[in-house]
DSSP file (Angstrom, degrees, kcal/mol; ACC not computed):
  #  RESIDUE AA STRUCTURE BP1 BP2  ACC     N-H-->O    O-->H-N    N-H-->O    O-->H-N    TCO  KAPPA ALPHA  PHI   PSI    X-CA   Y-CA   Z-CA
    1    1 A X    >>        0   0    0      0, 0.0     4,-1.7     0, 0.0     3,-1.0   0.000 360.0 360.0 360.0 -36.3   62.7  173.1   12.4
    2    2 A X  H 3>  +     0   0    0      1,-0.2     4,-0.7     2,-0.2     0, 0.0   0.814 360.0  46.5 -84.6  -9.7   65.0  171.5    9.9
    3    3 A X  H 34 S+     0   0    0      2,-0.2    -1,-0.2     1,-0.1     0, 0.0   0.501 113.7  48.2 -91.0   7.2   67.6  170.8   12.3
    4    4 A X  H <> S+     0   0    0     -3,-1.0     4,-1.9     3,-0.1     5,-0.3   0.786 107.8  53.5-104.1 -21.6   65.2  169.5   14.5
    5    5 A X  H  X S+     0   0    0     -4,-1.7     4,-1.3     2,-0.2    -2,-0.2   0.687 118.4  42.6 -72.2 -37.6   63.5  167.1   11.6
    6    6 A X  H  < S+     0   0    0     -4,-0.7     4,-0.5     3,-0.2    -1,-0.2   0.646 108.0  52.6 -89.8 -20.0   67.2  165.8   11.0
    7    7 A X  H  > S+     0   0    0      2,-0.2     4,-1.0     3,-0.1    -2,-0.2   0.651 115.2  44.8 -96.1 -25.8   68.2  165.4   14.4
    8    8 A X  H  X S+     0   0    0     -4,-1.9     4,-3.7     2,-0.2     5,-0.3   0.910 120.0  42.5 -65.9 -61.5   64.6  163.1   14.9
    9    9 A X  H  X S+     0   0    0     -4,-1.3     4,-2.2     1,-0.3    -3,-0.2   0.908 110.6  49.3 -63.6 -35.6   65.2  161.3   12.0
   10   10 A X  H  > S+     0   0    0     -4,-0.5     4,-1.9     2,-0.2     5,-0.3   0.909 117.6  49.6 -70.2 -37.7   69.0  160.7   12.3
   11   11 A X  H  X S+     0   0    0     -4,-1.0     4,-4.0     2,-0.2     5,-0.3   0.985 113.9  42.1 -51.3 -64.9   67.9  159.5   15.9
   12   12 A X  H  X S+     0   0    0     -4,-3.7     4,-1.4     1,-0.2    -1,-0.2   0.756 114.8  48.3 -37.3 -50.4   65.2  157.3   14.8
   13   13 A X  H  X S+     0   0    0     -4,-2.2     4,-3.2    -5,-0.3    -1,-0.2   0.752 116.4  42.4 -59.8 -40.3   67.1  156.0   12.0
   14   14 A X  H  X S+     0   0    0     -4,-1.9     4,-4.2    -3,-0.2     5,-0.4   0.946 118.8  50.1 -78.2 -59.9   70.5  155.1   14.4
   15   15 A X  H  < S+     0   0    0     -4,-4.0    -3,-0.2    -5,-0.3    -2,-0.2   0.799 113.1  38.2 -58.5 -59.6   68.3  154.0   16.9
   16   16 A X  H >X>S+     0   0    0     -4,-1.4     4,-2.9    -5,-0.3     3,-2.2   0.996 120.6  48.5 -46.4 -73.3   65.9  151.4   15.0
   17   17 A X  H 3X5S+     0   0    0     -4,-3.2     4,-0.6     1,-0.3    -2,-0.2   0.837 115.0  41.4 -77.2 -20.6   68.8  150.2   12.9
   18   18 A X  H 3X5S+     0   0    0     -4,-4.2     4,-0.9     2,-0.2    -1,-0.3   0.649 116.5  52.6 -65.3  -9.2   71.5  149.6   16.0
   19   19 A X  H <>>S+     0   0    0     -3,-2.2     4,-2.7    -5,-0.4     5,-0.7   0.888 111.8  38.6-101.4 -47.3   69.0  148.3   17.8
   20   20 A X  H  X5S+     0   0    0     -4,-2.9     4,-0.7     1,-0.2     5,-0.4   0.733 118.0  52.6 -54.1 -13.9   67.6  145.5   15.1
   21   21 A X  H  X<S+     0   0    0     -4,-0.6     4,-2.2    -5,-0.5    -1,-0.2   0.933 111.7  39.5-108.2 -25.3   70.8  144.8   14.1
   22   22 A X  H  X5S+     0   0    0     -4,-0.9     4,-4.0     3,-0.2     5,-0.4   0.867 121.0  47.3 -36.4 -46.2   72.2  144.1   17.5
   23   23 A X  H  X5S+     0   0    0     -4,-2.7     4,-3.2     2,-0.2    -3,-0.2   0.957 113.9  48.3 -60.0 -49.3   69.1  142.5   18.3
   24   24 A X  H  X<S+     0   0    0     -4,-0.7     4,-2.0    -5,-0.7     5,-0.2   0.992 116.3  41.2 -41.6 -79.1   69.1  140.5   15.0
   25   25 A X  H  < S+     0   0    0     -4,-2.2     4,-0.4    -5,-0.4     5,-0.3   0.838 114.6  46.5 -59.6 -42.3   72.6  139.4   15.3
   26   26 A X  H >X>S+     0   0    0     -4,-4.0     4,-1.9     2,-0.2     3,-0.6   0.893 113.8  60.2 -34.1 -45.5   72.9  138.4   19.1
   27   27 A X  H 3X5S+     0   0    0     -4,-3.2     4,-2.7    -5,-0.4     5,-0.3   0.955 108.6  32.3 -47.1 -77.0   69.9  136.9   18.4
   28   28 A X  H 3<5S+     0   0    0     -4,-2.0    -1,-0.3     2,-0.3    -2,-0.2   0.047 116.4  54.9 -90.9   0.7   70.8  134.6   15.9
   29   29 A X  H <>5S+     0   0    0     -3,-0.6     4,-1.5    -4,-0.4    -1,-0.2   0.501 111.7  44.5 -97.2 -56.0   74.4  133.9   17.1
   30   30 A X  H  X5S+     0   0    0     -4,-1.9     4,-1.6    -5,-0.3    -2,-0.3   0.952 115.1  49.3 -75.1 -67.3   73.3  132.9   20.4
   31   31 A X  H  X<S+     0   0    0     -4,-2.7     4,-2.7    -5,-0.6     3,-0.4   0.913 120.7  38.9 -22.7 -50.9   70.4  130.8   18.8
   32   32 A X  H >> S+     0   0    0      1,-0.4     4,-2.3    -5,-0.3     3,-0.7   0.947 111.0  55.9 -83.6 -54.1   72.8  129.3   16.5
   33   33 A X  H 3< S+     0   0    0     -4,-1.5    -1,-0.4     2,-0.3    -2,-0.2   0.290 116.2  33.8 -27.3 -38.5   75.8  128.8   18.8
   34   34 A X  H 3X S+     0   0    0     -4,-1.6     4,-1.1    -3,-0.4    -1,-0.3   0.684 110.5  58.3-115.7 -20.9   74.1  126.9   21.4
   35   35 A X  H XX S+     0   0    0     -4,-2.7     4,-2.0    -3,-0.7     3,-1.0   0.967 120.5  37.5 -51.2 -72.1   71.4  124.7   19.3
   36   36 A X  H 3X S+     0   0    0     -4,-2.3     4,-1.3    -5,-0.3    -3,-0.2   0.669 113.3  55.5 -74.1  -3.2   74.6  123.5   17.6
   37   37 A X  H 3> S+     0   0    0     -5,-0.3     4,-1.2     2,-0.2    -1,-0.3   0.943 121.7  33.3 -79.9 -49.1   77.0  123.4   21.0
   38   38 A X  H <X S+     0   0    0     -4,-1.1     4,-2.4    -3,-1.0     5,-0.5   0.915 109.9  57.6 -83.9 -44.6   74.4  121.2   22.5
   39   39 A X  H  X S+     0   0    0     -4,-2.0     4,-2.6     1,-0.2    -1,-0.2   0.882 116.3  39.9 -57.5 -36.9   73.3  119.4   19.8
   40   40 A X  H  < S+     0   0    0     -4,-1.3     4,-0.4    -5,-0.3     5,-0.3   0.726 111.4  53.1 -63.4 -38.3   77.1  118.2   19.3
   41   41 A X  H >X S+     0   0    0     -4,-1.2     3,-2.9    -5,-0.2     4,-2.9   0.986 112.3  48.2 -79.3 -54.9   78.0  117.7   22.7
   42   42 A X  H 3X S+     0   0    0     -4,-2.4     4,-3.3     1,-0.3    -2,-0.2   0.924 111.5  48.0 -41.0 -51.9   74.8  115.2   23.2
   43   43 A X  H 3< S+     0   0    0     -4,-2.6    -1,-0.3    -5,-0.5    -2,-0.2   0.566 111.9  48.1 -83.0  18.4   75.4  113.6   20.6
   44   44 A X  H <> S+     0   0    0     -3,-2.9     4,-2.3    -4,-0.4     3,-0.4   0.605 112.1  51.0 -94.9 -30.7   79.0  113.2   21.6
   45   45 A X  H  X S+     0   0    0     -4,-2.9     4,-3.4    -5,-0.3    -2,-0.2   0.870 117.8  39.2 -74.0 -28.0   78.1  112.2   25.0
   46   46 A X  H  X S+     0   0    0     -4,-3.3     4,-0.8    -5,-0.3    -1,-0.2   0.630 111.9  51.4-117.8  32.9   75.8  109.6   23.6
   47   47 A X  H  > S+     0   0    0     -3,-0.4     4,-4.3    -5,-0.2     5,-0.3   0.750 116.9  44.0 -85.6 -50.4   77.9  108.5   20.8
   48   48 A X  H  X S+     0   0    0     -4,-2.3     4,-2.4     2,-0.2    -2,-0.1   0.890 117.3  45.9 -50.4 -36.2   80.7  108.1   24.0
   49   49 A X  H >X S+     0   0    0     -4,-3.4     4,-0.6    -5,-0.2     3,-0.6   0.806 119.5  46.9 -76.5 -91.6   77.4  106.2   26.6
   50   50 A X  H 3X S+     0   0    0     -4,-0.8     4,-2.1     1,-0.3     5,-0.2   0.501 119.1  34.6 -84.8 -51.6   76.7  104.0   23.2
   51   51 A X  H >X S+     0   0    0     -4,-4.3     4,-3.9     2,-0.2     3,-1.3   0.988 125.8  41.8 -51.5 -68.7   80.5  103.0   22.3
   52   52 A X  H <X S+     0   0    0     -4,-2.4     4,-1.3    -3,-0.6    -2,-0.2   0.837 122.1  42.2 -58.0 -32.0   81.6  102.7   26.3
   53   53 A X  H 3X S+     0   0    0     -4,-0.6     4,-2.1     2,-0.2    -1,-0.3   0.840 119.4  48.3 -74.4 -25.8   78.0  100.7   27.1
   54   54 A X  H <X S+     0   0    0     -4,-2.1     4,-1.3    -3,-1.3     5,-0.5   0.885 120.3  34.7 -93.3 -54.1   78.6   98.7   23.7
   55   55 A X  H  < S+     0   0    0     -4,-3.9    -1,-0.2    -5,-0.2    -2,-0.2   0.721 110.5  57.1 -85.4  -3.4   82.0   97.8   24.4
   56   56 A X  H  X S+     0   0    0     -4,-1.3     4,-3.3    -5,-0.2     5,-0.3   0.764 112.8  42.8-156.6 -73.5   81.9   97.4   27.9
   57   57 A X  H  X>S+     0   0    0     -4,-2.1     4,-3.0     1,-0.2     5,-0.6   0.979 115.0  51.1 -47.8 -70.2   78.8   94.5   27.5
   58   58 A X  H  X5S+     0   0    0     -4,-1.3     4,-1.0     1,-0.2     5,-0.2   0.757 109.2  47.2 -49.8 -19.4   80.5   93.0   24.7
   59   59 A X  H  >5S+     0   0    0     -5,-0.5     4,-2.3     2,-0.2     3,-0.3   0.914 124.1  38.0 -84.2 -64.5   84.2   92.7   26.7
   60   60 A X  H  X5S+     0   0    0     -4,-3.3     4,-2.5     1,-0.3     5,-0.3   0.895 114.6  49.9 -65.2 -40.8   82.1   91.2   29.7
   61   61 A X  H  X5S+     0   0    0     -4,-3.0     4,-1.6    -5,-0.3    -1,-0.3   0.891 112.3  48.7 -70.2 -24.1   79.8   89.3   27.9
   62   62 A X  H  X<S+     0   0    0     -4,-1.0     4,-2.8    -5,-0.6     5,-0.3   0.977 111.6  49.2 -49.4 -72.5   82.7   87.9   26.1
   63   63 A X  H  X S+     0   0    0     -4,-2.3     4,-2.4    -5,-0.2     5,-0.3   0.850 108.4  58.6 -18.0 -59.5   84.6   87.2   29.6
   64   64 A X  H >X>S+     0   0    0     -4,-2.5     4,-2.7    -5,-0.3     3,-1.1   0.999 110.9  36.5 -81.4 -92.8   81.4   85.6   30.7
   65   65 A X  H 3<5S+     0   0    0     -4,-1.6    -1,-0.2    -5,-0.3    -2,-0.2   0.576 111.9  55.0 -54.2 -14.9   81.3   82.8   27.8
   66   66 A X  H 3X5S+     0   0    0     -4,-2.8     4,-1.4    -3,-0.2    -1,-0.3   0.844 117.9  36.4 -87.0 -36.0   84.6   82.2   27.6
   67   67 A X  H <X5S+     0   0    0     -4,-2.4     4,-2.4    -3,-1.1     5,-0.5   0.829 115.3  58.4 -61.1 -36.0   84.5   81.4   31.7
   68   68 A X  H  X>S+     0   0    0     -4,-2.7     4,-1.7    -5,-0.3     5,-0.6   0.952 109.4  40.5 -49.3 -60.3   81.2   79.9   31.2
   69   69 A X  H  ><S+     0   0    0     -5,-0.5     4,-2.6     1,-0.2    -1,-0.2   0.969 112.3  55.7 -77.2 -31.9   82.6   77.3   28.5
   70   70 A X  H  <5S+     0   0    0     -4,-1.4    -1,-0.2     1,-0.2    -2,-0.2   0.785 108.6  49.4 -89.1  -6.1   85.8   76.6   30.6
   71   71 A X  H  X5S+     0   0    0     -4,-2.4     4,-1.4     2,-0.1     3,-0.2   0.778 116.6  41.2 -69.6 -34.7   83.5   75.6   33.9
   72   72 A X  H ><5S+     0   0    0     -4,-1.7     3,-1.5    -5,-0.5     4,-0.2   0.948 113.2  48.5 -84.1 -55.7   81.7   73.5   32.1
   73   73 A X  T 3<<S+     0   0    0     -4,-2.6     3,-0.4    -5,-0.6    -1,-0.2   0.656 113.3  60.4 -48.0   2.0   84.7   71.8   29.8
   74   74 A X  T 34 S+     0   0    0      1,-0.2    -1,-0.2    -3,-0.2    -2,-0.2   0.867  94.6  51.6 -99.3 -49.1   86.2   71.5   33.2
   75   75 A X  S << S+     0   0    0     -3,-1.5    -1,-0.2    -4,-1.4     2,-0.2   0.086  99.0  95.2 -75.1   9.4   83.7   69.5   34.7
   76   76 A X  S    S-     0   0    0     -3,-0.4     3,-0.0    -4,-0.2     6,-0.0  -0.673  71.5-131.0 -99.5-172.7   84.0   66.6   31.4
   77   77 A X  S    S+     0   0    0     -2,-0.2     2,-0.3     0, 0.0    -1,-0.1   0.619  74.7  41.2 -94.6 -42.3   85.8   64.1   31.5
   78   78 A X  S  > S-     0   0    0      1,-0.1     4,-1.1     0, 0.0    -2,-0.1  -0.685  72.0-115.8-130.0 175.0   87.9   63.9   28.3
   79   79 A X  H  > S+     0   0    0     -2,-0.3     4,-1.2     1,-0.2     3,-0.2   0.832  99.8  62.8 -44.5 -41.2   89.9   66.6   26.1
   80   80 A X  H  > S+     0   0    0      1,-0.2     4,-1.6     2,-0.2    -1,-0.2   0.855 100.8  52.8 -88.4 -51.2   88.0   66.5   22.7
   81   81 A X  H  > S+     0   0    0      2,-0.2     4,-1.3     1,-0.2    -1,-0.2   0.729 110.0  43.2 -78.2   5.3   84.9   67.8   24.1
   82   82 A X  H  X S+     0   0    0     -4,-1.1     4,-3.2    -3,-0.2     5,-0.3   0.812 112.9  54.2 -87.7 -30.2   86.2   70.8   25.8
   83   83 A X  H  < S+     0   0    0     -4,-1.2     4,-0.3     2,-0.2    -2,-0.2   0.884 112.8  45.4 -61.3 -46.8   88.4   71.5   22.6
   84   84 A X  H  X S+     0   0    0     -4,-1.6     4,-2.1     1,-0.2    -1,-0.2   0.847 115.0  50.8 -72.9 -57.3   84.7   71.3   20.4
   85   85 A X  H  X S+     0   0    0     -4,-1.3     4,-1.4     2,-0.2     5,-0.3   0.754 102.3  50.3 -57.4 -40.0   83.1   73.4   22.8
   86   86 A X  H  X S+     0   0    0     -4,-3.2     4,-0.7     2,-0.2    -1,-0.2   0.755 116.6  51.1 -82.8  -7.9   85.4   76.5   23.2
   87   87 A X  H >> S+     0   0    0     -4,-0.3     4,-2.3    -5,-0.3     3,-1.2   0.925 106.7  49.2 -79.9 -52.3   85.2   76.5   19.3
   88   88 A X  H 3< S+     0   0    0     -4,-2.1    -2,-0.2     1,-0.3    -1,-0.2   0.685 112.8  46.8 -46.2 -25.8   81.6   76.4   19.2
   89   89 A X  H 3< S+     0   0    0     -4,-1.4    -1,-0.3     1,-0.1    -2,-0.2   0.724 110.5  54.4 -99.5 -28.7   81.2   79.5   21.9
   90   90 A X  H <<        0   0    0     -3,-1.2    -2,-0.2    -4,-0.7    -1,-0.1   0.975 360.0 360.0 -84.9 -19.7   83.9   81.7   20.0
   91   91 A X     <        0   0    0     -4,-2.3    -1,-0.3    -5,-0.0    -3,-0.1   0.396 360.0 360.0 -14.6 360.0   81.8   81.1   17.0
């Protein structure tokens, strides 16, 4: 009976605590390990869409106003107002 009382308990004990502590620690590894994997790769992906959408308008909409003002200074007549105008748009 006492080697069977030692051999339950040692079981019990081994059993419970490898198994919580496995449990625990997978647990909580994995948890942690993939909220922070994702949370970092989204916000790298939407640091990367904000920069690439942000510079991307800004280059074109630049493009865009600088052609914009030389169609139109193109259609005057004299020098000074195209020269007044291409300041006024890089403003």
């Amino acid at each position: 009976m006492f080697v069977m009382g030692d051999t339950s308990t040692n079981y019990m004990e081994n059993t419970f605590t490898n198994n919580m502590e496995h449990y625990f620690t997978n647990y909580t590894e994995n948890t942690f390990t993939y909220h922070m994997k994702n949370l970092f790769t989204n916000s790298m992906w939407n640091t990367k869409d904000t920069f690439l959408n942000y510079t991307e308008n800004t280059s074109m909409n630049s493009a865009m106003q600088i052609n914009a003002s030389n169609i139109l200074a193109a259609n005057e007549d004299t020098r000074v107002d195209k020269d007044i105008r291409m300041d006024k748009s890089i403003e």
